[in-house]
N, C-alpha and C positions, 0 to 999 in steps of 0.2 A: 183192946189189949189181948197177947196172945201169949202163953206160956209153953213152949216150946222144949222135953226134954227127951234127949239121946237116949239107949242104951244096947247093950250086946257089944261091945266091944269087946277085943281081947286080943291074946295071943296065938295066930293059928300056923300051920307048916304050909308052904307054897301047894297050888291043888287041893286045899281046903277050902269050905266053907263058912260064913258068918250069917247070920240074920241081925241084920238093927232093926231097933225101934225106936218112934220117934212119938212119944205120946204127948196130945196137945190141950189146950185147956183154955178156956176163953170166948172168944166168939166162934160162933156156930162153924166147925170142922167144915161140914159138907157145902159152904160157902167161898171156897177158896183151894186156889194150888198150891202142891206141897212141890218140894223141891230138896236133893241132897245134893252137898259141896264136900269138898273135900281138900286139904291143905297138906302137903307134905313135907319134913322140916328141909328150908333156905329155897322153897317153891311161894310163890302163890297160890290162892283156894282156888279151886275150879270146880265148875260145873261137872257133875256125876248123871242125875239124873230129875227128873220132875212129873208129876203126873198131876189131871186134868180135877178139877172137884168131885166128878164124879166118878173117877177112876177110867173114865173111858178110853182114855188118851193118854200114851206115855211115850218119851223120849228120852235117847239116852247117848252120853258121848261117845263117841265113836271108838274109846278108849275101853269101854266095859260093856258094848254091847254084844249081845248074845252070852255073856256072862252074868252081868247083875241085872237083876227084875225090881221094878218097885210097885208096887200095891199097896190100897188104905183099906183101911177099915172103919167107915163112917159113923157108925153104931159104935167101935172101940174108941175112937177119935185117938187113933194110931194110923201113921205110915210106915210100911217097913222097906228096905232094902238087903232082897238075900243076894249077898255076894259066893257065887262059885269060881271053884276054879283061878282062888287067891294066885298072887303072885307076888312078890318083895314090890314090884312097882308099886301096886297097891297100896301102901302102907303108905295113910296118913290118919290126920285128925277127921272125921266125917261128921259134917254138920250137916241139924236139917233147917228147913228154912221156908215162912209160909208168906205165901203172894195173898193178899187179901184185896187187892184191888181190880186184878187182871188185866187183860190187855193183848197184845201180841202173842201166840203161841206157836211154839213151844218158851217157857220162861226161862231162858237157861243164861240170864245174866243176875250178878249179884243184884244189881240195883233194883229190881222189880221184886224185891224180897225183901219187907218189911219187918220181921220177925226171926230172927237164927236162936236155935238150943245153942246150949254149954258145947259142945263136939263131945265124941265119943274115940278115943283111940283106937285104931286097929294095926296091928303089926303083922305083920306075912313073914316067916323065916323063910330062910332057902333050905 
């Protein structure tokens, strides 16, 4: 069992920044990949980003790369995701979400993600 909670949301201006966190609790952190989704309202959730158990390896949608970065912190048993360089597109719910089985990599489909946080709102104004 995995407890899974978001946080750092908010309200930011287009060309801003955000940091989440996604702090987790349960079985051993450093045994599994994390992964961030994201929902936007009358959209379906989609894949954002994921990174590897040991951070080695990360991959990102083609939609936010070279803008958002995701990193853990094993020892905090946190993933974060800093999002630069916001934009209105941006703006959805961002869930995080832990693969405890693994498998094919990169993980970037819901189903191979056992475990999602509550989501954390993010809003981009223009």
């Amino acid at each position: 069992q995995v407890q899974l909670v978001e946080s750092g949301g908010g309200l930011v201006q287009a060309g801003g920044s955000l940091r989440l966190s996604c702090a987790a609790s349960g079985r051993s952190f450093s045994s599994y990949a994390m992964g961030w989704f994201r929902q936007a309202p009358g959209k379906e959730r989609e894949f954002v980003a994921t990174i590897s158990r040991g951070g080695s390896r990360t991959h990102y949608a083609d939609s936010v790369k070279g803008r958002f970065t995701i990193s853990r912190d094993n020892a905090k048993t946190t993933v974060y995701l800093q999002m630069n360089s916001l934009a209105p597109e941006d703006t959805a719910v961002y869930y995080c979400a832990a693969d405890l089985h693994g498998g094919s990599w990169p993980t970037r489909y819901q189903y191979e993600y056992e475990y999602w946080g509550q989501g954390t709102q993010v809003t981009v104004s223009s």
